[in-house]
mmJSON file of the N, C-alpha and C atoms, coordinates in Angstrom:
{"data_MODEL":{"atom_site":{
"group_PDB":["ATOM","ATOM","ATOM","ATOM","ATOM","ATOM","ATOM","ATOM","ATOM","ATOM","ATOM","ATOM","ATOM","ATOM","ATOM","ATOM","ATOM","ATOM","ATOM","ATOM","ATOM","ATOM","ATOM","ATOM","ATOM","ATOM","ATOM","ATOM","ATOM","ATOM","ATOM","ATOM","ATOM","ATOM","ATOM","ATOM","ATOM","ATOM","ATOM","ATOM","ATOM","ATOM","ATOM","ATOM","ATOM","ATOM","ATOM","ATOM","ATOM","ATOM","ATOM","ATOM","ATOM","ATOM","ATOM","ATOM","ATOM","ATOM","ATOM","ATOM","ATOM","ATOM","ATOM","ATOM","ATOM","ATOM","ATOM","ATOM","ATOM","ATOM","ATOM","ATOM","ATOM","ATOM","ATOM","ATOM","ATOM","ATOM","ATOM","ATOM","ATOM","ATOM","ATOM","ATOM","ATOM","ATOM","ATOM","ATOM","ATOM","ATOM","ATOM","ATOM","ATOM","ATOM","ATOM","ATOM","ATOM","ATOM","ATOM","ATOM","ATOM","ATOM","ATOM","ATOM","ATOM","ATOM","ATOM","ATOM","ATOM","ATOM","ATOM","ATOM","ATOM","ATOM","ATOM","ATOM","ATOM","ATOM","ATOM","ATOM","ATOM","ATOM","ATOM","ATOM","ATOM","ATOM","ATOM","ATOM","ATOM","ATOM","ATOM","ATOM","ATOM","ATOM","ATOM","ATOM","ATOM","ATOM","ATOM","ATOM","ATOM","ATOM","ATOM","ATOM","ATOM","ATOM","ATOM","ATOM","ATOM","ATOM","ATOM","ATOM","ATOM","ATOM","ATOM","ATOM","ATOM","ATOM","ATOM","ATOM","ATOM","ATOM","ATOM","ATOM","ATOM","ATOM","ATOM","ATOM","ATOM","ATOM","ATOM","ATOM","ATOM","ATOM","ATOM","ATOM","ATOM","ATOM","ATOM","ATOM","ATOM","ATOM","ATOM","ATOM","ATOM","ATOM","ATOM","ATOM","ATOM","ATOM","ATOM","ATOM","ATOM","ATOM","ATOM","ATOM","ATOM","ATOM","ATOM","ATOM","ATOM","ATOM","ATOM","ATOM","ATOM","ATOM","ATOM","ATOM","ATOM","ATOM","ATOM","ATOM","ATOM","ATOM","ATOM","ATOM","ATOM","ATOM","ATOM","ATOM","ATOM","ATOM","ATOM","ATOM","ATOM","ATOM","ATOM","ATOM"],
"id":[1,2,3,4,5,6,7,8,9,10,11,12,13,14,15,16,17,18,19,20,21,22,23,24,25,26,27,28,29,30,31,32,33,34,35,36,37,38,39,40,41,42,43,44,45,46,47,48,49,50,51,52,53,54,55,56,57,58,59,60,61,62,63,64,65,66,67,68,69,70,71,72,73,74,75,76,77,78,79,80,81,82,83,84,85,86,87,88,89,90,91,92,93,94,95,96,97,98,99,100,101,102,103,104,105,106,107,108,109,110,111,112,113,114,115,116,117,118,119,120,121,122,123,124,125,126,127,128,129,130,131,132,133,134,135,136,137,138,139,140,141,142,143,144,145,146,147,148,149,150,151,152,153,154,155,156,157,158,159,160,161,162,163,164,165,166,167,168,169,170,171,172,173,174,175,176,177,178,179,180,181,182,183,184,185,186,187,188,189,190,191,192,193,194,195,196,197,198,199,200,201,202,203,204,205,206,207,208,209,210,211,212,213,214,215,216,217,218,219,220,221,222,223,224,225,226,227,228],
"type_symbol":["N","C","C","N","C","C","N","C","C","N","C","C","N","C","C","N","C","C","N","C","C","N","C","C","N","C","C","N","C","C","N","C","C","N","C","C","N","C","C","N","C","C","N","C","C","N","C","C","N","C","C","N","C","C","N","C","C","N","C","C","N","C","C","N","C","C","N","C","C","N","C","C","N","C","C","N","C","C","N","C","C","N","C","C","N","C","C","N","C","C","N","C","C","N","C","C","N","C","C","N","C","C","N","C","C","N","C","C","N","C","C","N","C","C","N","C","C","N","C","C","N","C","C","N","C","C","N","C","C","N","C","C","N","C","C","N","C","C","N","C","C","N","C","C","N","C","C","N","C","C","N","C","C","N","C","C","N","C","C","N","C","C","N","C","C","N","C","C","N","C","C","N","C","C","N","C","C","N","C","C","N","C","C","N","C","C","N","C","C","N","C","C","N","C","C","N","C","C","N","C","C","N","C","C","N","C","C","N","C","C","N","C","C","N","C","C","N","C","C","N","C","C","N","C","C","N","C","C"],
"label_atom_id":["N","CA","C","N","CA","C","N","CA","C","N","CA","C","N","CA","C","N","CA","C","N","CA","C","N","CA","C","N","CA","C","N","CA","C","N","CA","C","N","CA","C","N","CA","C","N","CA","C","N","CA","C","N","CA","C","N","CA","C","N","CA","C","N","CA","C","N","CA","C","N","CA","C","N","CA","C","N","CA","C","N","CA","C","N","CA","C","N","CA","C","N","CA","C","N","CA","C","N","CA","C","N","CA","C","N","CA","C","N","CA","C","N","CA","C","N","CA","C","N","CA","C","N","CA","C","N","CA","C","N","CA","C","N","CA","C","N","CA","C","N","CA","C","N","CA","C","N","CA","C","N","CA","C","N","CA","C","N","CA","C","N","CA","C","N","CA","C","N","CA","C","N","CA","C","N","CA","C","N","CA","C","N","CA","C","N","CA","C","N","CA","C","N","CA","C","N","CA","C","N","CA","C","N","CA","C","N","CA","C","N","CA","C","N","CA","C","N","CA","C","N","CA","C","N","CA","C","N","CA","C","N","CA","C","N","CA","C","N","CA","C","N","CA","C","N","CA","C","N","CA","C","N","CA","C","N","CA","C","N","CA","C","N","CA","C"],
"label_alt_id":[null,null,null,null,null,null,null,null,null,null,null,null,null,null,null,null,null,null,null,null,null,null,null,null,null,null,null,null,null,null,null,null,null,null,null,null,null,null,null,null,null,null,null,null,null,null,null,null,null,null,null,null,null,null,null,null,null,null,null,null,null,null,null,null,null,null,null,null,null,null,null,null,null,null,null,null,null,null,null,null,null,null,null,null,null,null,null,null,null,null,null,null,null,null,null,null,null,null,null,null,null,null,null,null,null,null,null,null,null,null,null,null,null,null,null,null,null,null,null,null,null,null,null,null,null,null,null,null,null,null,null,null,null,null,null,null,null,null,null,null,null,null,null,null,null,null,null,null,null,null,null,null,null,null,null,null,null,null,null,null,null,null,null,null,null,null,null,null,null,null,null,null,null,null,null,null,null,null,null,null,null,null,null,null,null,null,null,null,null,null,null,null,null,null,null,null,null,null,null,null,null,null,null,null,null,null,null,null,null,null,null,null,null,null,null,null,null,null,null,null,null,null,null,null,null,null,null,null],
"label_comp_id":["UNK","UNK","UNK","UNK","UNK","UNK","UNK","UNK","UNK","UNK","UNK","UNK","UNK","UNK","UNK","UNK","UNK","UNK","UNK","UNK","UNK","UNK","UNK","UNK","UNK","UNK","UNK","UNK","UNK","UNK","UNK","UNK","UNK","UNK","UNK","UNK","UNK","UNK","UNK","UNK","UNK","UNK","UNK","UNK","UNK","UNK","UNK","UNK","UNK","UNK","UNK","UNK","UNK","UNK","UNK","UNK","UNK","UNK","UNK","UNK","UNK","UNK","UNK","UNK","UNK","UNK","UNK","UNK","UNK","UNK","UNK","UNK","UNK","UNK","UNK","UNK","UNK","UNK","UNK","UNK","UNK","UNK","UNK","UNK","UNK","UNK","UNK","UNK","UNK","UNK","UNK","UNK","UNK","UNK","UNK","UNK","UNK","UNK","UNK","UNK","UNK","UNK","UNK","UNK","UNK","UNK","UNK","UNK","UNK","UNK","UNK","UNK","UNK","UNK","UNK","UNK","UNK","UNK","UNK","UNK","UNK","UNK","UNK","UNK","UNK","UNK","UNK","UNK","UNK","UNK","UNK","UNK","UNK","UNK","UNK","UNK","UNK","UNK","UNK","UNK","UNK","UNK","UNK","UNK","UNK","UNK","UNK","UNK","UNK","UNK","UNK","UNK","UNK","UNK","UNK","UNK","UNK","UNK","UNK","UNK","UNK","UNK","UNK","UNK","UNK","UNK","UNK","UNK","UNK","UNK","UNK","UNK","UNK","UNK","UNK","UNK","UNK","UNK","UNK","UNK","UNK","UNK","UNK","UNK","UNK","UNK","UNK","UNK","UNK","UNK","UNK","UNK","UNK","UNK","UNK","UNK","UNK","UNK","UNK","UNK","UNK","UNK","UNK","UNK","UNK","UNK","UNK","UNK","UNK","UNK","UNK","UNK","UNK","UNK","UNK","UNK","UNK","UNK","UNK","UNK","UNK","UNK","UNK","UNK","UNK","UNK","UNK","UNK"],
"label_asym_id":["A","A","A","A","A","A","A","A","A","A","A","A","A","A","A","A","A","A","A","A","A","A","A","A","A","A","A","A","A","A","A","A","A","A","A","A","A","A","A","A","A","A","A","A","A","A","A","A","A","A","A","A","A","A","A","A","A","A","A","A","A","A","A","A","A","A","A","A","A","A","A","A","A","A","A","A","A","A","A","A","A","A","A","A","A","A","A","A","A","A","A","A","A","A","A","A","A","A","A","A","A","A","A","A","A","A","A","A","A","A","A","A","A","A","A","A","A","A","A","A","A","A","A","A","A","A","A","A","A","A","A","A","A","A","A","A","A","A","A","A","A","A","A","A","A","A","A","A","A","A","A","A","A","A","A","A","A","A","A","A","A","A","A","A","A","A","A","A","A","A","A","A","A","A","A","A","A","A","A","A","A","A","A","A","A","A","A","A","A","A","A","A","A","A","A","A","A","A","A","A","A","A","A","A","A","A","A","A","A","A","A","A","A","A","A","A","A","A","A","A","A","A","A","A","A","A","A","A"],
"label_entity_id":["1","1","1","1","1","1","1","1","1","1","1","1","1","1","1","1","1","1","1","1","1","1","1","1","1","1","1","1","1","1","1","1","1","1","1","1","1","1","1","1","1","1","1","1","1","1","1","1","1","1","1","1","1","1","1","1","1","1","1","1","1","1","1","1","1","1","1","1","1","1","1","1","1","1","1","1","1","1","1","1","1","1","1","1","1","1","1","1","1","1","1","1","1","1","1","1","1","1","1","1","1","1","1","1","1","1","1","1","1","1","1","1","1","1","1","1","1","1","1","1","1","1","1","1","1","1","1","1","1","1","1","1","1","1","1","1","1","1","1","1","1","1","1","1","1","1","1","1","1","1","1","1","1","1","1","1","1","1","1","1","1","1","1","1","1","1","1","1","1","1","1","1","1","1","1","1","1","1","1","1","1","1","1","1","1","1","1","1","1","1","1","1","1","1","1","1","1","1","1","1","1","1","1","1","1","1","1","1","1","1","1","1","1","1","1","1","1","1","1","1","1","1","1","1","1","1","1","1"],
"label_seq_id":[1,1,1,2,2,2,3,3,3,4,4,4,5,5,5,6,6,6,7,7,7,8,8,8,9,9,9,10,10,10,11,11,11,12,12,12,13,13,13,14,14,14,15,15,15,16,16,16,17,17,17,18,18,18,19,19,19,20,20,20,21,21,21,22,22,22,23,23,23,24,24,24,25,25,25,26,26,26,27,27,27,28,28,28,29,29,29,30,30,30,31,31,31,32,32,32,33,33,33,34,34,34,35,35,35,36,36,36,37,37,37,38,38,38,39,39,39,40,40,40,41,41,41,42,42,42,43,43,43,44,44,44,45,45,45,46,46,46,47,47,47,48,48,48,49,49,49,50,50,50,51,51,51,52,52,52,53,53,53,54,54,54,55,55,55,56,56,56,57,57,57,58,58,58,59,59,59,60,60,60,61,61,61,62,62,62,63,63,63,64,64,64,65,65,65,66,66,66,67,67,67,68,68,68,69,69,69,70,70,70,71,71,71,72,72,72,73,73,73,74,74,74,75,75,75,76,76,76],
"pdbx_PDB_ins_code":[null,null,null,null,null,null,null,null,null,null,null,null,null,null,null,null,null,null,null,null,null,null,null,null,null,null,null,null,null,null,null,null,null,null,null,null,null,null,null,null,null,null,null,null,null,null,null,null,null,null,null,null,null,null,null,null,null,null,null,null,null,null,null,null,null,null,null,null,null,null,null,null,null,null,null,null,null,null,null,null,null,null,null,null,null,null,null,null,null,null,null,null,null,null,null,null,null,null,null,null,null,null,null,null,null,null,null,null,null,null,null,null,null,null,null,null,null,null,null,null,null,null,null,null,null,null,null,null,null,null,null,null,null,null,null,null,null,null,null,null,null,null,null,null,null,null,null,null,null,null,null,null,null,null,null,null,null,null,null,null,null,null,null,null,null,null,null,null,null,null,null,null,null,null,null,null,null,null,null,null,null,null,null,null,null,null,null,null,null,null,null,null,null,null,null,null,null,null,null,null,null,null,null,null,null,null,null,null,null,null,null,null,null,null,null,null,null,null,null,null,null,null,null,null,null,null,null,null],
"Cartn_x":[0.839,0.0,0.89,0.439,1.455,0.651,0.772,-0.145,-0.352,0.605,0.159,-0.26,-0.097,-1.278,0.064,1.542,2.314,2.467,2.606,2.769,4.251,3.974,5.189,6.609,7.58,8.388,9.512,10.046,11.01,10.998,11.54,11.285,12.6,13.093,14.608,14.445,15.029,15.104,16.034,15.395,16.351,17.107,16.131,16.751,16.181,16.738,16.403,15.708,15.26,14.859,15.66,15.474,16.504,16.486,15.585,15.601,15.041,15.422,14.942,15.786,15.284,15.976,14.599,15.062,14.17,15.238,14.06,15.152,14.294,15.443,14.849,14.82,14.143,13.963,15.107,14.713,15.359,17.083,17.531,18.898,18.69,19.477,19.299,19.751,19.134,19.148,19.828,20.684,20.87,20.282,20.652,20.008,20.536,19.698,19.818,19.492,19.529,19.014,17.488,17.513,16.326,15.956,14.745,14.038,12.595,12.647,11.522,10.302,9.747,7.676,7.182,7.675,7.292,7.558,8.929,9.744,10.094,10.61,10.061,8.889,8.368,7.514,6.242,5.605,4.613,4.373,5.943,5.782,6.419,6.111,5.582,7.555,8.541,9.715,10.279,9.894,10.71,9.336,10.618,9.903,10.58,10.202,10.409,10.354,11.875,12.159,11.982,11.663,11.831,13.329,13.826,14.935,14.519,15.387,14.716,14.209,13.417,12.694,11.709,11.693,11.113,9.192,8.784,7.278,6.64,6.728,5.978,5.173,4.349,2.91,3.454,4.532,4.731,6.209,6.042,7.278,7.901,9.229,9.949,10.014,10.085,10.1,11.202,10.669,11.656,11.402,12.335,11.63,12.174,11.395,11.898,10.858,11.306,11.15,10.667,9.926,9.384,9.773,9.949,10.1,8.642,7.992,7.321,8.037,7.365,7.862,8.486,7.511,7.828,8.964,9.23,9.879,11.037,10.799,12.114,12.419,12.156,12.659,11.889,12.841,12.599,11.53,10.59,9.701,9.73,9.888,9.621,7.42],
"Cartn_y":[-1.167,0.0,1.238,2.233,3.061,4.523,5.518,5.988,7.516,7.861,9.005,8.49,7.308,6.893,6.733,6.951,7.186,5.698,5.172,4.395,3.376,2.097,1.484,1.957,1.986,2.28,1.616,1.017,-0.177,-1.317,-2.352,-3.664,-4.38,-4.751,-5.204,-6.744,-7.953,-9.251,-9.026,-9.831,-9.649,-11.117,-11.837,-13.518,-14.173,-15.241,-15.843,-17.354,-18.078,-19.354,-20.457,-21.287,-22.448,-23.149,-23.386,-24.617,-23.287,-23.631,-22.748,-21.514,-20.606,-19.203,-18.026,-16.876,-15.668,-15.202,-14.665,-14.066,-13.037,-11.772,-10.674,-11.318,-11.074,-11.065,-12.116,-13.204,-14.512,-14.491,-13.693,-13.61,-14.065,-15.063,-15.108,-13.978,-13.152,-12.227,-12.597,-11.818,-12.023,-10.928,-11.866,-11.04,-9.295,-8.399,-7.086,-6.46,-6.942,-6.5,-6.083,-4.781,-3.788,-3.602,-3.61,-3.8,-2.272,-1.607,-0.611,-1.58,-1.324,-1.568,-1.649,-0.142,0.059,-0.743,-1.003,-1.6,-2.911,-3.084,-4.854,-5.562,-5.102,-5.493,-5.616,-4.622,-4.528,-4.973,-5.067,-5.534,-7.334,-7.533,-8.99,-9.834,-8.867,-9.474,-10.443,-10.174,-11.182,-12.074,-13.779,-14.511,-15.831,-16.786,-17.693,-19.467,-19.96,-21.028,-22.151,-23.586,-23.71,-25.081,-25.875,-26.626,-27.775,-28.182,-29.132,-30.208,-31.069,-32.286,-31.846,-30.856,-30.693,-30.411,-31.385,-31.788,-31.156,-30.199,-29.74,-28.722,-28.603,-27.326,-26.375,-26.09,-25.019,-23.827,-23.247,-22.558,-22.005,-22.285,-22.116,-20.381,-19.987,-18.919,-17.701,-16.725,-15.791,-14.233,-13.679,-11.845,-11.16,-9.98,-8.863,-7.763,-6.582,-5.012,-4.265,-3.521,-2.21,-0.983,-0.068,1.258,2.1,3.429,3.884,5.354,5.49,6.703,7.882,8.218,9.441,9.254,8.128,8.386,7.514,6.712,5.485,5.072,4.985,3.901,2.5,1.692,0.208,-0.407,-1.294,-1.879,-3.288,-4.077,-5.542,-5.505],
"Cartn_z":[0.0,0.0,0.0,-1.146,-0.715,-0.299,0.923,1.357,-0.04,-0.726,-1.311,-2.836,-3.091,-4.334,-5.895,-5.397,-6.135,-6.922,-8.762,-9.284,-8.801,-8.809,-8.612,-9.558,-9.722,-10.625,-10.846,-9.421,-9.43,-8.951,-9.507,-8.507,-8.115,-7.308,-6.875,-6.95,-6.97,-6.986,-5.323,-4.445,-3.088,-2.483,-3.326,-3.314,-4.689,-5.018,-6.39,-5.899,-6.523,-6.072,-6.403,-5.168,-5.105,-6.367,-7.074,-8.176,-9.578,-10.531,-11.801,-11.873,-12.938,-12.905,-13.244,-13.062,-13.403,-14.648,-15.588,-16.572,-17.19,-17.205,-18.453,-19.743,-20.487,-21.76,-22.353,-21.284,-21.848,-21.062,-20.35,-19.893,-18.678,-17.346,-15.889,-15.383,-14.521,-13.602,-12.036,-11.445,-9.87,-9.239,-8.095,-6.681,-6.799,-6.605,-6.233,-7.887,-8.452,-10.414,-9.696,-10.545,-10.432,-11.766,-12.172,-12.779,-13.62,-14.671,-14.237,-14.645,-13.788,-13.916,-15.846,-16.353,-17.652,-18.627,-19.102,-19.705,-19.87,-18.662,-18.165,-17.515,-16.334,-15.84,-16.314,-17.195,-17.771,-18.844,-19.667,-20.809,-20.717,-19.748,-19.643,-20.075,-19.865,-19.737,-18.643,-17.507,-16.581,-16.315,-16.491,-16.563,-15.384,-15.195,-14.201,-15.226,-15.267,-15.795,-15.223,-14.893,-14.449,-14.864,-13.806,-14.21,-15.345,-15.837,-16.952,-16.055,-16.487,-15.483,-14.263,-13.9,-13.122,-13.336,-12.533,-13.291,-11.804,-11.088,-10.11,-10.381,-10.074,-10.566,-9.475,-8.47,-7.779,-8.201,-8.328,-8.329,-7.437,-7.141,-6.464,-5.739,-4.452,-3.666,-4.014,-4.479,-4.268,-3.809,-3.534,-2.57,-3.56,-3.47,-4.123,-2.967,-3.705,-2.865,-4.093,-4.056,-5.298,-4.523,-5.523,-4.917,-6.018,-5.186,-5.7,-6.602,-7.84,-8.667,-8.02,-6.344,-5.628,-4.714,-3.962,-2.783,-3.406,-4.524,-5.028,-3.814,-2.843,-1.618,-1.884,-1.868,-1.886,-0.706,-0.963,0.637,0.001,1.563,0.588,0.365],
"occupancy":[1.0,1.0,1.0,1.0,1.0,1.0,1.0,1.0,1.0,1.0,1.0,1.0,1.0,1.0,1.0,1.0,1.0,1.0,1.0,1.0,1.0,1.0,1.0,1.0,1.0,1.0,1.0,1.0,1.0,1.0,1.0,1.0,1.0,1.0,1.0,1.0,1.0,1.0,1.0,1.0,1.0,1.0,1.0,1.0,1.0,1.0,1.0,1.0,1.0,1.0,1.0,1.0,1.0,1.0,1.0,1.0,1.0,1.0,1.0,1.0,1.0,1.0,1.0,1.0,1.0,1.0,1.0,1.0,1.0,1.0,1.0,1.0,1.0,1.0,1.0,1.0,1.0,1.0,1.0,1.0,1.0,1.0,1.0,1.0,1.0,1.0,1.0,1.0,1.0,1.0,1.0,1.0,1.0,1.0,1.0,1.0,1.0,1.0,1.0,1.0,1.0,1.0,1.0,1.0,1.0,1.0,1.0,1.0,1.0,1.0,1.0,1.0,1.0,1.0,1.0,1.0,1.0,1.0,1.0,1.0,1.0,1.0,1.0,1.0,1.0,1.0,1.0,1.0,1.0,1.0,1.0,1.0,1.0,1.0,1.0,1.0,1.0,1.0,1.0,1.0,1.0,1.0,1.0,1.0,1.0,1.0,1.0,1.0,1.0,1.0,1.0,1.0,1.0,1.0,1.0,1.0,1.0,1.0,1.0,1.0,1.0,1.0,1.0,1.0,1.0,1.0,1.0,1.0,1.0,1.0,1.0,1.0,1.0,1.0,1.0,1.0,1.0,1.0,1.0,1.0,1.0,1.0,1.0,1.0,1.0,1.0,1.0,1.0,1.0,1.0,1.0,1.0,1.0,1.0,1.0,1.0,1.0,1.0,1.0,1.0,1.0,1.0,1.0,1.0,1.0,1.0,1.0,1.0,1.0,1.0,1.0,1.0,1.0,1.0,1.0,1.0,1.0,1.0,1.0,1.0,1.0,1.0,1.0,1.0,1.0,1.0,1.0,1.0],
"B_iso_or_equiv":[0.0,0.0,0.0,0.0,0.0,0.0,0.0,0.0,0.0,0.0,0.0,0.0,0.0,0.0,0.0,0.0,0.0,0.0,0.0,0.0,0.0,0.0,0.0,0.0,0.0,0.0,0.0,0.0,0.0,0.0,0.0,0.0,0.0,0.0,0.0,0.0,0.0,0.0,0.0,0.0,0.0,0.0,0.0,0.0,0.0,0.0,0.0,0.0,0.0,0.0,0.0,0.0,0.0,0.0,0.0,0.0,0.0,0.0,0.0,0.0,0.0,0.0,0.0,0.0,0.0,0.0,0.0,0.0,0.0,0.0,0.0,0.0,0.0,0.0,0.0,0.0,0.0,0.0,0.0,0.0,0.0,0.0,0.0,0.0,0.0,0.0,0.0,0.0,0.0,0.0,0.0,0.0,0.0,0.0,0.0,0.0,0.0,0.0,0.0,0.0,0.0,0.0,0.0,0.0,0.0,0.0,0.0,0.0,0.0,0.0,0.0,0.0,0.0,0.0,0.0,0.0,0.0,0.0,0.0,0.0,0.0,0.0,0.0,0.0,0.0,0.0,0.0,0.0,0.0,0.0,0.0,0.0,0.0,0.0,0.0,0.0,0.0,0.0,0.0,0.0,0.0,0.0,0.0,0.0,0.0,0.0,0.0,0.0,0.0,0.0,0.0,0.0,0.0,0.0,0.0,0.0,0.0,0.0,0.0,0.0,0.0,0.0,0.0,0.0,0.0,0.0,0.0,0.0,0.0,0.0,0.0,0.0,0.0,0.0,0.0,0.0,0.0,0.0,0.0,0.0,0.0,0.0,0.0,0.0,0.0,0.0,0.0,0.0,0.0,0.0,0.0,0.0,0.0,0.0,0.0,0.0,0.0,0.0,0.0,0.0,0.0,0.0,0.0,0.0,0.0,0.0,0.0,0.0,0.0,0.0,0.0,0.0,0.0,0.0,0.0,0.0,0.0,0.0,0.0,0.0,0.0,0.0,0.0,0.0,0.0,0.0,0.0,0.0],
"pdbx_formal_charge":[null,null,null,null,null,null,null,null,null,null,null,null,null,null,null,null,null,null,null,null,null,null,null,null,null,null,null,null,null,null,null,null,null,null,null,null,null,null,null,null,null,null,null,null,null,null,null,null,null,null,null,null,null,null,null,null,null,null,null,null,null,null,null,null,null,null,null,null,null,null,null,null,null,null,null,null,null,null,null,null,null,null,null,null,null,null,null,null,null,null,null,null,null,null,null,null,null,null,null,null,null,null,null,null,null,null,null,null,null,null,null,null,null,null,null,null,null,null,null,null,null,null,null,null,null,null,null,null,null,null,null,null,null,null,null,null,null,null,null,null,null,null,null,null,null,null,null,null,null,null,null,null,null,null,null,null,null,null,null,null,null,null,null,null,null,null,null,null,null,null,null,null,null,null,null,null,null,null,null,null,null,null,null,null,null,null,null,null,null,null,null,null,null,null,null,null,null,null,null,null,null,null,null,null,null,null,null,null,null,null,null,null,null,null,null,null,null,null,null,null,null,null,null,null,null,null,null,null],
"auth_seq_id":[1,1,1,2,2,2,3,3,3,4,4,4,5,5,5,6,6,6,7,7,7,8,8,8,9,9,9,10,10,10,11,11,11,12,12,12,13,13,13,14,14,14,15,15,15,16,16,16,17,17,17,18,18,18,19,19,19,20,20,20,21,21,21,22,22,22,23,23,23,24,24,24,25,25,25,26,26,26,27,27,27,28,28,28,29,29,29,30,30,30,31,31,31,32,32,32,33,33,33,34,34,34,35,35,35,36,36,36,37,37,37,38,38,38,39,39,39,40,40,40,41,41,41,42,42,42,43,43,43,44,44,44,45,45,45,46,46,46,47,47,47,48,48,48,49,49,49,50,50,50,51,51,51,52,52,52,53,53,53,54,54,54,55,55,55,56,56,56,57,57,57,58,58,58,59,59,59,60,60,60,61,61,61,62,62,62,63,63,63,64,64,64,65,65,65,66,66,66,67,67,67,68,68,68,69,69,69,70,70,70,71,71,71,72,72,72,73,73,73,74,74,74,75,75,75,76,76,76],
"auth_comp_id":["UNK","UNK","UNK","UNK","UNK","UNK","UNK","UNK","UNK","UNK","UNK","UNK","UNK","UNK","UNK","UNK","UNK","UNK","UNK","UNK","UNK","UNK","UNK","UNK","UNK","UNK","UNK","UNK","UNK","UNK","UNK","UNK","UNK","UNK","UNK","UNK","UNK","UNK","UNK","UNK","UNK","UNK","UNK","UNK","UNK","UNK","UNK","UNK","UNK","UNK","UNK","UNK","UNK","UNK","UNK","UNK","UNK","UNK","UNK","UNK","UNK","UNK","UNK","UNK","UNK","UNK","UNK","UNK","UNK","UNK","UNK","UNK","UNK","UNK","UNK","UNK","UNK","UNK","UNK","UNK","UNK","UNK","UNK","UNK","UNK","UNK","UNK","UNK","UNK","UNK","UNK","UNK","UNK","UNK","UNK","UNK","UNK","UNK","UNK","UNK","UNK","UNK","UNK","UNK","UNK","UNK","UNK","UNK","UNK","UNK","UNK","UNK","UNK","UNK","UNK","UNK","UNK","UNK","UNK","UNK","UNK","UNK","UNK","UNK","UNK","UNK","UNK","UNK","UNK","UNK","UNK","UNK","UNK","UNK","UNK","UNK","UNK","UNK","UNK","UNK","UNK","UNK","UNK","UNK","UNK","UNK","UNK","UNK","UNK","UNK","UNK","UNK","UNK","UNK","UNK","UNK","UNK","UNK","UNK","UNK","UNK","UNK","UNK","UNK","UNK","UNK","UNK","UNK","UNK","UNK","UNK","UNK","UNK","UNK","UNK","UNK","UNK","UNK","UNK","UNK","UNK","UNK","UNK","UNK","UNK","UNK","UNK","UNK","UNK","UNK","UNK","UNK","UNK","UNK","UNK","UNK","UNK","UNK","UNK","UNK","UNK","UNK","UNK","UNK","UNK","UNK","UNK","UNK","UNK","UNK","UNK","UNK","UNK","UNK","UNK","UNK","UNK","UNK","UNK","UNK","UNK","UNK","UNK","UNK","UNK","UNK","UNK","UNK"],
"auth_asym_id":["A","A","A","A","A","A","A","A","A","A","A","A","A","A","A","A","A","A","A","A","A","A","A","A","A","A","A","A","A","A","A","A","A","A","A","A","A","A","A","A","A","A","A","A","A","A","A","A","A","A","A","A","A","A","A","A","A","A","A","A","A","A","A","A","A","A","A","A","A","A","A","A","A","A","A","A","A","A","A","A","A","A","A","A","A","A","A","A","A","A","A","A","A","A","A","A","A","A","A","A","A","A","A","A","A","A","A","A","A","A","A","A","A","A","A","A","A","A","A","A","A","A","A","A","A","A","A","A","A","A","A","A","A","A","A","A","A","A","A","A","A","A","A","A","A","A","A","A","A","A","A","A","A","A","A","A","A","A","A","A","A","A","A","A","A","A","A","A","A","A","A","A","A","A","A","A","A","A","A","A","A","A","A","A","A","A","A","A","A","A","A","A","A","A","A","A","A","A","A","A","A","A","A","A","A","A","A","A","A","A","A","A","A","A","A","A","A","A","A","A","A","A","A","A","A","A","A","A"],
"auth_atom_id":["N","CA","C","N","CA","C","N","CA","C","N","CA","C","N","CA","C","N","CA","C","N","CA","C","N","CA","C","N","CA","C","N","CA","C","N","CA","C","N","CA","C","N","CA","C","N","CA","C","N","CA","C","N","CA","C","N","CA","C","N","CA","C","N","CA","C","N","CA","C","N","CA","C","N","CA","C","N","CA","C","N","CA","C","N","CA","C","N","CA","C","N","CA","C","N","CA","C","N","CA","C","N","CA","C","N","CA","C","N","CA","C","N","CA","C","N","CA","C","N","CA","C","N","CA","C","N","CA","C","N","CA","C","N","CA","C","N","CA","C","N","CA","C","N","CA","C","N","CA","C","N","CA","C","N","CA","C","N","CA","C","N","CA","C","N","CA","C","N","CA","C","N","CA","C","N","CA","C","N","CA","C","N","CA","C","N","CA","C","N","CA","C","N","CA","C","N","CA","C","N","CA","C","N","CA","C","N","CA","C","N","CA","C","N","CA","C","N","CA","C","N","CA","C","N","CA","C","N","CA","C","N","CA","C","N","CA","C","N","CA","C","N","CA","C","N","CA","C","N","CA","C","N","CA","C","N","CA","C","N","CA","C","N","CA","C"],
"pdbx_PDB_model_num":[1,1,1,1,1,1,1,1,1,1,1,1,1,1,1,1,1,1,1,1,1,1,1,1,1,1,1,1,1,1,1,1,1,1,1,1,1,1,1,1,1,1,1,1,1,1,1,1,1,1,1,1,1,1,1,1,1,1,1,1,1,1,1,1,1,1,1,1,1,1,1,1,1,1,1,1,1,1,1,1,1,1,1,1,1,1,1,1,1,1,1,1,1,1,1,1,1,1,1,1,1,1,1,1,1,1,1,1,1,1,1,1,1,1,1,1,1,1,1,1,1,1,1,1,1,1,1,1,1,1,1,1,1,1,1,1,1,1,1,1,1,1,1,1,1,1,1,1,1,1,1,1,1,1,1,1,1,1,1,1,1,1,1,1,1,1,1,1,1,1,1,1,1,1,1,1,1,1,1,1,1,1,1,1,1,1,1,1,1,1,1,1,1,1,1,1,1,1,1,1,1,1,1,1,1,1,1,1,1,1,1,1,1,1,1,1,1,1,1,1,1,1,1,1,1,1,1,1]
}}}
């Protein structure tokens, strides 16, 4: 929630998941890669692989933090 109504604008990766990868626009990403909302996020770039063989309907856990357009401070 953010209290003055300001658009998300960044998103941080703060851990990656144990099994699979996250990737921009097809590249693996690490921990602390920030991300804009517009560009990537919206336009449907980062995506979640998972390992070859792996036949589980869950995907693996990972954190990230957004920052809003106004204050750019990161929150998980």
């Amino acid at each position: 929630s953010d209290p003055e109504g300001d658009a998300a604008a960044t998103l941080k990766i703060t851990s990656l998941p144990a099994s699979g990868e996250i990737r921009n626009n097809g590249v693996a990403i690490s921990v602390n890669d920030e991300f804009d909302f517009v560009t990537v996020i919206d336009a449907g770039l980062l995506t979640y692989h998972p390992d070859a063989g792996n036949t589980s309907a869950h995907a693996p856990d990972f954190t990230f933090e957004i920052a809003d357009a106004g204050s750019g401070t990161f929150v998980p």
